[in-house]
C-alpha positions in Angstrom: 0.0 0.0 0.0 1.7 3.6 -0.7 2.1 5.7 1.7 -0.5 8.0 0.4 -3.4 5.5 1.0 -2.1 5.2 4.8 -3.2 8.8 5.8 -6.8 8.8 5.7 -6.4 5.3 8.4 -3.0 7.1 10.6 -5.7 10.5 10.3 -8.7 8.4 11.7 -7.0 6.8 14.5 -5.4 10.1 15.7 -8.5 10.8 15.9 -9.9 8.3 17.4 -7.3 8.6 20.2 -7.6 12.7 20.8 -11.4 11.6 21.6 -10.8 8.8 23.8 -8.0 11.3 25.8 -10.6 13.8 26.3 -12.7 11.4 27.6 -11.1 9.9 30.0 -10.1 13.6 31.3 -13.7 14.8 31.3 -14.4 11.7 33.9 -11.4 12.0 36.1 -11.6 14.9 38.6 -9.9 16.4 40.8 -7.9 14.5 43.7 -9.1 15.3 47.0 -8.4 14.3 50.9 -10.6 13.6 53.4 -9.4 12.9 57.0 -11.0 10.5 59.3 -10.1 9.2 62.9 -11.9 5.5 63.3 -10.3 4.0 65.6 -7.7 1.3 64.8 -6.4 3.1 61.7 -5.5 -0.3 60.1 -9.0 -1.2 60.0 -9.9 2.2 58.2 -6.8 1.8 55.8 -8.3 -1.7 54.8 -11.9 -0.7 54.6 -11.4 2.7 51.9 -8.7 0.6 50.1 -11.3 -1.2 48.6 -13.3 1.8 47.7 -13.3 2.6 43.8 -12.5 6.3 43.3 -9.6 6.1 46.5 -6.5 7.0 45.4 -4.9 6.2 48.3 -4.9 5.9 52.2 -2.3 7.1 54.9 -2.2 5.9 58.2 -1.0 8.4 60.7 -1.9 10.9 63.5 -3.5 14.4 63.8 -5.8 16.7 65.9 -2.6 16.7 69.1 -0.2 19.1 69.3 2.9 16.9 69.9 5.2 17.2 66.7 6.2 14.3 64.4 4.7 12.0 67.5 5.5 8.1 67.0 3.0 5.6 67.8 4.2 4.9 71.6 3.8 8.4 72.1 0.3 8.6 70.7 -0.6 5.0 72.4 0.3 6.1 75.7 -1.6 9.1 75.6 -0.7 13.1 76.4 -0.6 13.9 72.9 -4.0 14.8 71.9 -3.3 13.3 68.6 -6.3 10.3 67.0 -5.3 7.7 65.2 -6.5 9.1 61.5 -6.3 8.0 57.8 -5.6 10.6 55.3 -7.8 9.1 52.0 -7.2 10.6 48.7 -10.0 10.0 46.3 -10.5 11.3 42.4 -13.8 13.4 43.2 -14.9 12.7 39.6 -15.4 8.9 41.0 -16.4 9.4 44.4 -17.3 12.6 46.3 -16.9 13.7 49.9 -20.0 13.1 51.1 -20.2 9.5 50.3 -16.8 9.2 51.3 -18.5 10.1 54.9 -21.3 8.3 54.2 -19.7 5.4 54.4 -17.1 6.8 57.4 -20.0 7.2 59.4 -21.4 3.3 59.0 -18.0 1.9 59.5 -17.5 2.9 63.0 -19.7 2.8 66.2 -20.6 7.0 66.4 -22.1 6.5 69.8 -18.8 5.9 71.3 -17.1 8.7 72.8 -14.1 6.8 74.4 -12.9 4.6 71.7 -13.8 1.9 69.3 -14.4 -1.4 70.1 -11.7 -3.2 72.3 -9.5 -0.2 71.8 -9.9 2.3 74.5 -8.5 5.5 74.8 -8.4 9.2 73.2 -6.2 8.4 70.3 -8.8 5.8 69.4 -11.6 7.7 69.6 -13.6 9.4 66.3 -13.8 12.2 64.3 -13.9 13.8 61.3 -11.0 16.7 60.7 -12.6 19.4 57.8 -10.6 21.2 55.7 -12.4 24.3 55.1 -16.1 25.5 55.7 -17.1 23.6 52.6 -15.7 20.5 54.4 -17.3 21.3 57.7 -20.7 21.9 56.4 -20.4 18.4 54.4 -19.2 16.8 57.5 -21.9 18.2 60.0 -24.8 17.5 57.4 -23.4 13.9 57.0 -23.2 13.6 61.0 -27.0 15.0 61.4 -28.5 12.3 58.3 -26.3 9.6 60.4 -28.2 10.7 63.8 -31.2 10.5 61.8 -31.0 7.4 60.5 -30.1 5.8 63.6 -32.4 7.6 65.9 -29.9 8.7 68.2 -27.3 11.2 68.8 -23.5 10.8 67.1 -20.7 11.2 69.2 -18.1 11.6 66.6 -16.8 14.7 66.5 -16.4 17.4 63.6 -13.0 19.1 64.2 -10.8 21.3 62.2 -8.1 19.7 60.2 -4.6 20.5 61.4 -1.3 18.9 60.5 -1.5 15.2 59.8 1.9 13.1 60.6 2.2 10.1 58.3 2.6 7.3 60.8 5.6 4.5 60.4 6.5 2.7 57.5 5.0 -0.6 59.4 1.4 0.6 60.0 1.0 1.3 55.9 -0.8 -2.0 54.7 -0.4 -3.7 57.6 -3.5 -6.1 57.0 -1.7 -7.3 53.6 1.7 -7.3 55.0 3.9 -10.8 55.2 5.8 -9.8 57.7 6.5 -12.4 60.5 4.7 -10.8 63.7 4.7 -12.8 67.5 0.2 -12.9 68.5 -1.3 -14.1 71.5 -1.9 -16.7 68.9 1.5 -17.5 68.3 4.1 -16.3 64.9 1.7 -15.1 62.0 1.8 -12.7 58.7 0.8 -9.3 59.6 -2.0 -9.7 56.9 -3.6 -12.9 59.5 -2.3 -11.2 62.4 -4.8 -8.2 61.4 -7.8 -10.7 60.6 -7.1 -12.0 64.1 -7.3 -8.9 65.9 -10.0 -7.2 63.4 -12.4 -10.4 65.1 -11.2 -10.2 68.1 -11.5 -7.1 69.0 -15.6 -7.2 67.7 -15.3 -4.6 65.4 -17.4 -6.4 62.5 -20.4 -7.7 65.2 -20.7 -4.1 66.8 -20.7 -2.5 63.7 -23.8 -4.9 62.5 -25.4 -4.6 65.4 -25.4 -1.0 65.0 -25.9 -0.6 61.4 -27.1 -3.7 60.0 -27.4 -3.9 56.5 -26.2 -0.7 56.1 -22.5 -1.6 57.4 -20.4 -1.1 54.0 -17.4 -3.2 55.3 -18.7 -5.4 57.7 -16.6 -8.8 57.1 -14.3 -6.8 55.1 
């Protein structure tokens, strides 16, 4: 074929391609971040991992005013900081409020002293807003929550301040193959999260509260 015949086909497929690029661009929008404290933030990591439209998800600590604080620090308590998952999400996929939507029925929100077998401050809930838009998301998503469950939320909307990425070991801990020493004896990270995830009833309370409406329940 001579080289003259190829142009209309090399013409179309450009084309063809331009089209497809601009479409793909007029779907994707713009990353966000939405910052959530849920308790273990291992369990919060796992659950919006799965979520389509997350980008990705941090583990680390905010809302204290200890700097660059380690996990000791924040376990032992004096800090002020949550544990808290940074989740970045394309907001042409998934948008804020369903990110909370989902926040809110993954966590028990009448707990005001942790979650689950976890007890403490740095365990306890909130939502950190970044902004008035933010806030006014958050508070609107905390009242249809109340709502729906009849009952007053305890989780708190709070003004985002500097969020401290926590150690490498917490990121993907429940799909990690490290070797890790349980009550249960040596076991992956990834088994040694599925242990304490059941353990520590954070599935059953979550149910019990929500019911059908529990996103990640058995996650």
């Amino acid at each position: 074929m001579r080289l003259s015949s190829w142009k209309p086909i090399v013409l179309t497929i450009a084309i063809m391609l331009g089209f497809l690029a601009q479409t793909d661009r007029a779907h994707a929008g713009k990353l966000e971040t939405a910052i959530v404290a849920g308790g273990c933030f291992w369990c919060v990591e796992s659950d919006f991992e799965s979520v389509p439209g997350v980008v990705e998800v941090v583990s680390g600590y905010t809302g204290g005013k200890t700097a660059n604080p380690t996990y000791k620090q924040v376990s032992k308590g004096g800090t002020g900081h949550y544990e808290a998952v940074r989740i970045t999400f394309d907001s042409g996929k998934i948008t804020y409020d369903e990110i909370l939507h989902l926040f809110l029925r993954s966590i028990d929100p009448l707990d005001a002293g942790g979650q689950f077998c976890d007890r403490g401050d740095s365990y306890r809930t909130a939502i950190f807003a970044k902004g008035p838009a933010q806030r006014a998301a958050a508070e609107k998503a905390v009242a249809e929550a109340s709502a729906a469950l009849g009952r007053k939320i305890v989780t708190p909307v709070l003004n985002a301040s500097r969020f401290y990425k926590a150690e490498a070991y917490h990121q993907d801990y429940y799909k990690g193959k490290k070797i890790v020493v349980t009550r249960r004896g040596p076991k992956t990270q990834a088994a040694a999260y599925k242990f304490y995830r059941n353990a520590c009833g954070r599935d059953a309370r979550v149910r019990q509260i929500w019911g059908s409406a529990a996103p990640f329940a058995g996650h």
